[in-house]
N, C-alpha and C positions, 0 to 999 in steps of 0.2 A: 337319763343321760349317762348312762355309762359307757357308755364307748368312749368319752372324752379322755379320761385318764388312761387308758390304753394304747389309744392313740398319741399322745404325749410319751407315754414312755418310749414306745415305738420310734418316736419320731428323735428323741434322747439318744436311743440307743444307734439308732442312725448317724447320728451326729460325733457321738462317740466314737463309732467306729472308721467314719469317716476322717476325724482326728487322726486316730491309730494309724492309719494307712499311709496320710499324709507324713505323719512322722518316720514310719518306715520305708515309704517311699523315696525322702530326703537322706535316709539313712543308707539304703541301700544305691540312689545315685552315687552319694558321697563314695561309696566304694568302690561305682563303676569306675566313675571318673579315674580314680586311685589305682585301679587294675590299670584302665587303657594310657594311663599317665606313664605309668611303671611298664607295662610292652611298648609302647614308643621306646621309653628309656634303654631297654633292652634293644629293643632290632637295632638303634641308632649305636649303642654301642657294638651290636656284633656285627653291623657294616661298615663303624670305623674300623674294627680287628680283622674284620675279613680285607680291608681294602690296605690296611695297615701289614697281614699277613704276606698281603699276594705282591707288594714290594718289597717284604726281605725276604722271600721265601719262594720263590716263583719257581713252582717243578715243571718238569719236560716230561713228554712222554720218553717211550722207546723211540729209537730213529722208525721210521715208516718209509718202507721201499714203495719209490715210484712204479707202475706196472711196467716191464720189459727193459727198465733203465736202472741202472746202479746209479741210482739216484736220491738219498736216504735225507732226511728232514724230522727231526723233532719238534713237537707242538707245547707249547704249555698246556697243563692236565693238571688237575687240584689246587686246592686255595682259592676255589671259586672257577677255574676254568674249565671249560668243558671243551676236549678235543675228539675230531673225528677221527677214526681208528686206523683210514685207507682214506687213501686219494680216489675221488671221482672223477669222472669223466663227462665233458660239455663244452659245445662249443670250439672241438677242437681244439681242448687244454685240457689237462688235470689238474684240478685241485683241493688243497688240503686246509681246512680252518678247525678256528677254536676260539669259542667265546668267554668271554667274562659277563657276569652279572650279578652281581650281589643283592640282588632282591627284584620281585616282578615291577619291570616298568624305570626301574632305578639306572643307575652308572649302568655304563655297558662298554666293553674293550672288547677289539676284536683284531683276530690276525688272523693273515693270511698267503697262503704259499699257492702259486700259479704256475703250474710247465706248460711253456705251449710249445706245439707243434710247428707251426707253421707264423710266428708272429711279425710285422713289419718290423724290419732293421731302424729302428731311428738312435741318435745318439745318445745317451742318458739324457744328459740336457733340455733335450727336446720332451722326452717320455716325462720328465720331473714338471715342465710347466705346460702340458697338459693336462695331468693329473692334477696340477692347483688349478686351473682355469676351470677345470667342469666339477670341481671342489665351492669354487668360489675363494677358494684360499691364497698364500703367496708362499711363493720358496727363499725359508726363513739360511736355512743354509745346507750344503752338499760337502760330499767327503765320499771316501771309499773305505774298503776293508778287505783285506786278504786273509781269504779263509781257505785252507788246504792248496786245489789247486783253483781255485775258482777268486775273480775279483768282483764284489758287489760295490758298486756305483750307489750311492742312496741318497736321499734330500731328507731334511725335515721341512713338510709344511704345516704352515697352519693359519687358522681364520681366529680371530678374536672376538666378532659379532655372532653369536651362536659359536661360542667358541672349539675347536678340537682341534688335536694334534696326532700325525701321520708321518711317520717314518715307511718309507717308500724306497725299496732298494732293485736292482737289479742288473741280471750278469747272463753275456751273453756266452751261449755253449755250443759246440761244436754241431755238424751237419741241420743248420735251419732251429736250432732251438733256444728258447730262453726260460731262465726263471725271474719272477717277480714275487718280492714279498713284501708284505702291509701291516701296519700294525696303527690299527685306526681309536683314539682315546676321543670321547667326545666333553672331553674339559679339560682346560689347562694343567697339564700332567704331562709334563713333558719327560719328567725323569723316569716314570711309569713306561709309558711307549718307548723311549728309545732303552731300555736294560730289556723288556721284553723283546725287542727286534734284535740287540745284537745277540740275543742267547740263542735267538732261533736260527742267526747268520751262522754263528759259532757251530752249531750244531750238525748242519750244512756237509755232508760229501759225496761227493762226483766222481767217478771211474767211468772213463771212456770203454764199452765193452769192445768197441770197435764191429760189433754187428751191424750198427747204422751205417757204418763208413762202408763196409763189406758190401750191405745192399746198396747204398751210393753209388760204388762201381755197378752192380748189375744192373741199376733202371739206366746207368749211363749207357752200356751196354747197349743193351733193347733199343733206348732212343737214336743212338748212332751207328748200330750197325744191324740188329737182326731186324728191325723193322726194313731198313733199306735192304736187304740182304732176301727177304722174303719174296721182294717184285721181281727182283732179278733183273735175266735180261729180255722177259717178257714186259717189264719194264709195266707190270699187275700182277697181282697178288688178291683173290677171292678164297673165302672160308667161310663155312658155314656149319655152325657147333648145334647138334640138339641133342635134350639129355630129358628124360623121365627122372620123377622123383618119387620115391616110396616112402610110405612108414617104415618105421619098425617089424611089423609086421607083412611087410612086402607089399603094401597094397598100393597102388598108382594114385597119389594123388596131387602131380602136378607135372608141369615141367617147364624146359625153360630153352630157348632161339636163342643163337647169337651168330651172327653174320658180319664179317669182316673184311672189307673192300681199298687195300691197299695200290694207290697209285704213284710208281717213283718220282721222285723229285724232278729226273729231267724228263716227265712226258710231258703230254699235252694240258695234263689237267690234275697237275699234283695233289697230292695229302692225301688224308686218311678218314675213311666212311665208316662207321659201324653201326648196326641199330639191333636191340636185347629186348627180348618178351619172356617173363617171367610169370607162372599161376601154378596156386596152391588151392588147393580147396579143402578150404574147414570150415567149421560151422560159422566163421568169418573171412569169406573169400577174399584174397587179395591178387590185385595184376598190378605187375608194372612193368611199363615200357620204356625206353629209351634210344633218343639221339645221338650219333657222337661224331663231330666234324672238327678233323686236326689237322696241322702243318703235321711232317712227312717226322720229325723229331720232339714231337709233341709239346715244343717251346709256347705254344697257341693252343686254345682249341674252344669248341665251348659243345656243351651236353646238356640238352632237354631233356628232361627225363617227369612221369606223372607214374602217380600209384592210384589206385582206384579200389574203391572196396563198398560195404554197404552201408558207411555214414557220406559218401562221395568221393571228388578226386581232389586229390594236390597236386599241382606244378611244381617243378624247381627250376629253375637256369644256371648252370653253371660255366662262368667265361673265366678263361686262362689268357690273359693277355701280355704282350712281348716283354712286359716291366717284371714278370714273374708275378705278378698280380691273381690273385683267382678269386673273382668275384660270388658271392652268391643269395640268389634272390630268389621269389616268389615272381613271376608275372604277373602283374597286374595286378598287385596287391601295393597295399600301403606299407606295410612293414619297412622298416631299413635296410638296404640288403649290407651283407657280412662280408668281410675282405678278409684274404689270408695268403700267407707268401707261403707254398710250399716249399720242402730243402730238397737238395739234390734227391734222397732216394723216395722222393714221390713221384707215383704213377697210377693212372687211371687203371681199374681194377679191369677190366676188358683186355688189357696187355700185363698184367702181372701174372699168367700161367704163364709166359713165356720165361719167367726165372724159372720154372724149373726145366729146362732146357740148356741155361744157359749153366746155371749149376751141375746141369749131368756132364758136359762138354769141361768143367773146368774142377780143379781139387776143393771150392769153396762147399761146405758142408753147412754154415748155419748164416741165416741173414736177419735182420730184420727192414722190410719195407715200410715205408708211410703209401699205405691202399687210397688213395683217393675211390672213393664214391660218387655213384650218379647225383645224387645231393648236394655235395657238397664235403660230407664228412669224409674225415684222413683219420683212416684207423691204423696205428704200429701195427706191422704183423711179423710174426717172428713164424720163418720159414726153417725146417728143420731135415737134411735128407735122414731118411730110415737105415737102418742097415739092412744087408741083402738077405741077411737066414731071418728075420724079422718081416719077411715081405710073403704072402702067402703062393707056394710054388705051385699051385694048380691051375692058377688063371695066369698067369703066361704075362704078369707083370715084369715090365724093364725096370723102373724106377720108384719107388715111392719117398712120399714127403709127407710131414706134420705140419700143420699148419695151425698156427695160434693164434687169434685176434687179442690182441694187449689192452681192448680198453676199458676192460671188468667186470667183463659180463659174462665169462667164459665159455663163450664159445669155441668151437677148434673143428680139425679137416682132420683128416687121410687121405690122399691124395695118391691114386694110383697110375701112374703112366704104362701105358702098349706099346710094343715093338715100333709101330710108328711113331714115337715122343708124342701120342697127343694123351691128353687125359681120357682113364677109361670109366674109371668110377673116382666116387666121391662121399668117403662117410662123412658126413656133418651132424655135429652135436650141437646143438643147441640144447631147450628145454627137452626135447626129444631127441632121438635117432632120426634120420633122412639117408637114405642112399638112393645117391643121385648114380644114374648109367648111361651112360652114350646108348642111343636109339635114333631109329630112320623116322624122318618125319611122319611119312604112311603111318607108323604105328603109331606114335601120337597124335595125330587126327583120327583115330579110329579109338582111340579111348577118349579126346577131349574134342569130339566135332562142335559144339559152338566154340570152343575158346580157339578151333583152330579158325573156323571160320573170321574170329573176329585179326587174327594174325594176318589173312589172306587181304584182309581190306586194311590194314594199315600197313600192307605193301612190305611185311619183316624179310621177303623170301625175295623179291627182286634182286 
């Protein structure tokens, strides 16, 4: 029997070491505990100093130019805040934020600066307890501020169950625009949010370039006189636009109808008819078509318009009604549709080559329009004329113009006009090159026979 004492010692030394372990083991929690004791201790103080910093220390960025608008706004940036660099673009506004958060998932402060284009007139008043109603909040109190040339209107609200505090200000600005700014704390911190919103007020200025106001007059223009001026005293007005579109490279790959059927005010069966077919082909083909049925001054109107490609189609509807109203929705969808008050110098993009007509006829050299689109969206565009040794003397152009879209994505035109004031070409930059050229139909059905064919049956040439 000797495996017995062997075994015992085995089973000692087991027991021993199991000891050992245990004690180490207790030894070494005792530390962890101690480490994660001491990092709580730590973060808890460097997000009281951080949240402690960003109250007496609250930096701004550089002012940030609105796109096409002297329009300039500083953000808070450091001490915890992170601001975006540029204003985006959505929804038919611009806007500009910067967050606070001192640790993932913790406090969080946010602000925020809104230009809109096109926004319902309501009174502060009104804008202040809406804003608490779909808060669930109340408007604890209201006041103003003069900053430069501009007056902000502003409310503090706030909720105390789930508590947070919101300083909500804004000021209405010339031809159809407003800004709104937010400065949303989600814990009683009141002294917090309101020193961050008046620095960002403060910071705040406005110069009328007066290009808005200049395109103003020209869509007025258009609506009151060359559109009626076109019918005559034939008392109709038909046009019918087609254009081929190239690469880079010169190669045909699309193009685009527009037909225009204006009837005067005093005939039998006033307003205005237009229907647009657009196709590109690439290795994602896109077509879009549209609608467009207006009163004779375009106070009214509304435009169907569908884009179709190879995930399917989308609808939109867009109605312009007598309140200055311009609705816009999906058919037959659930979605909410969107409401927006266009300013004077909007105009459906179908009648915007007529500014440069009206520009060649008159001394005004730069504008900027709000383009309404078949969709819905209002892009600023800033219209530029060229000068004449700057215009290329071989093709036997009268006029040309720069054309900018403002809302960040830069794209831009060259727009070339013909002895007859119509447009004859078209550089477009986008991601690519496009030169678009006026061409006879004939020839674009003999490069695009199905997409003409499918033109033919949705009746574009009637």
């Amino acid at each position: 029997m000797q495996t017995r004492p062997h075994n015992c010692k085995n089973r000692l030394h087991r027991l021993s070491l199991t000891q050992d372990m245990e004690h180490s083991y207790n030894i070494r929690k005792y530390a962890v505990d101690k480490i994660a004791f001491l990092g709580l201790l730590i973060a808890s103080l460097l997000v009281a100093r951080l949240v402690t910093t960003s109250r007496s220390s609250i930096k701004l960025s550089g002012p940030i130019k609105s796109t096409g608008v002297d329009l300039l706004v500083s953000m808070p940036n450091g001490n915890g805040w992170h601001s975006e660099d540029r204003w985006r673009f959505r929804n038919n506004a611009f806007f500009l934020s910067s967050v606070f958060a001192v640790r993932s998932g913790g406090v969080t402060a946010l602000a925020h600066c809104r230009y809109f284009l096109a926004a319902e007139k309501n009174p502060p008043d009104t804008q202040f307890e809406r804003k608490a109603s779909a808060l669930g909040g109340a408007v604890e109190e209201t006041d103003k501020i003069n900053t430069g040339n501009l007056v902000i209107n502003f409310a503090h609200i706030r909720k105390q169950r789930t508590p947070f505090e919101l300083f909500f200000g804004t000021a209405e600005l010339p031809n159809g625009r407003q800004i709104n700014i937010e400065v949303f704390h989600p814990a009683e911190d009141k002294e917090l949010a309101e020193e961050v919103f008046k620095l960002i007020v403060a910071s705040l200025k406005f110069q009328d370039s007066q290009l808005l106001g200049a395109g103003g007059k020209i869509a007025s223009k258009i609506k009151n006189e060359t559109l009626k001026n076109l019918a005559g005293n034939d008392k109709k007005y038909s046009q019918k636009e087609t254009f081929l579109i190239k690469n880079a490279a010169k190669q045909d790959v699309g193009f685009t109808i527009d037909t225009l059927l204006i009837n005067s005010p005093d005939s039998a069966k006033p307003g205005i008819q237009s229907a647009n077919y657009c196709y590109i082909r690439s290795r994602f083909e896109k077509e879009q078509v549209a609608y467009f049925r207006g009163n004779n001054d375009l106070t009214e109107f509304t435009w169907k318009g569908e884009v179709s490609g190879a995930e399917g189609a989308v609808g939109t509807e867009v109605v312009l009604d007598s309140n200055g109203a311009m609705t816009v929705g999906i058919p037959d969808a659930a979605t909410e549709e969107e409401k927006y008050y266009p300013g004077p110098a909007a105009i459906p993009d179908i009648f915007a080559e007529f500014a440069f007509t009206v520009m060649l006829d008159s001394d005004c050299r730069e504008i900027i329009l709000d383009i309404i689109q078949s969709d819905g969206t209002i892009i600023p565009t800033l219209i530029s004329r060229i000068e004449t040794k700057n215009i290329p003397a071989d093709e036997n152009f009268t006029g040309a113009f720069k054309v900018e879209f403002l809302s960040g994505q830069g794209y831009s035109e060259k727009v070339y006009i013909d002895g007859n004031r119509q447009i004859s070409k078209i550089l477009l930059q986008q991601d690519n090159l496009y030169i678009i050229e006026r061409a006879e139909v004939k020839d674009i059905f003999e490069k695009f026979p199905r997409q003409g064919e499918r033109v033919l049956q949705k009746k574009l040439l009637d």
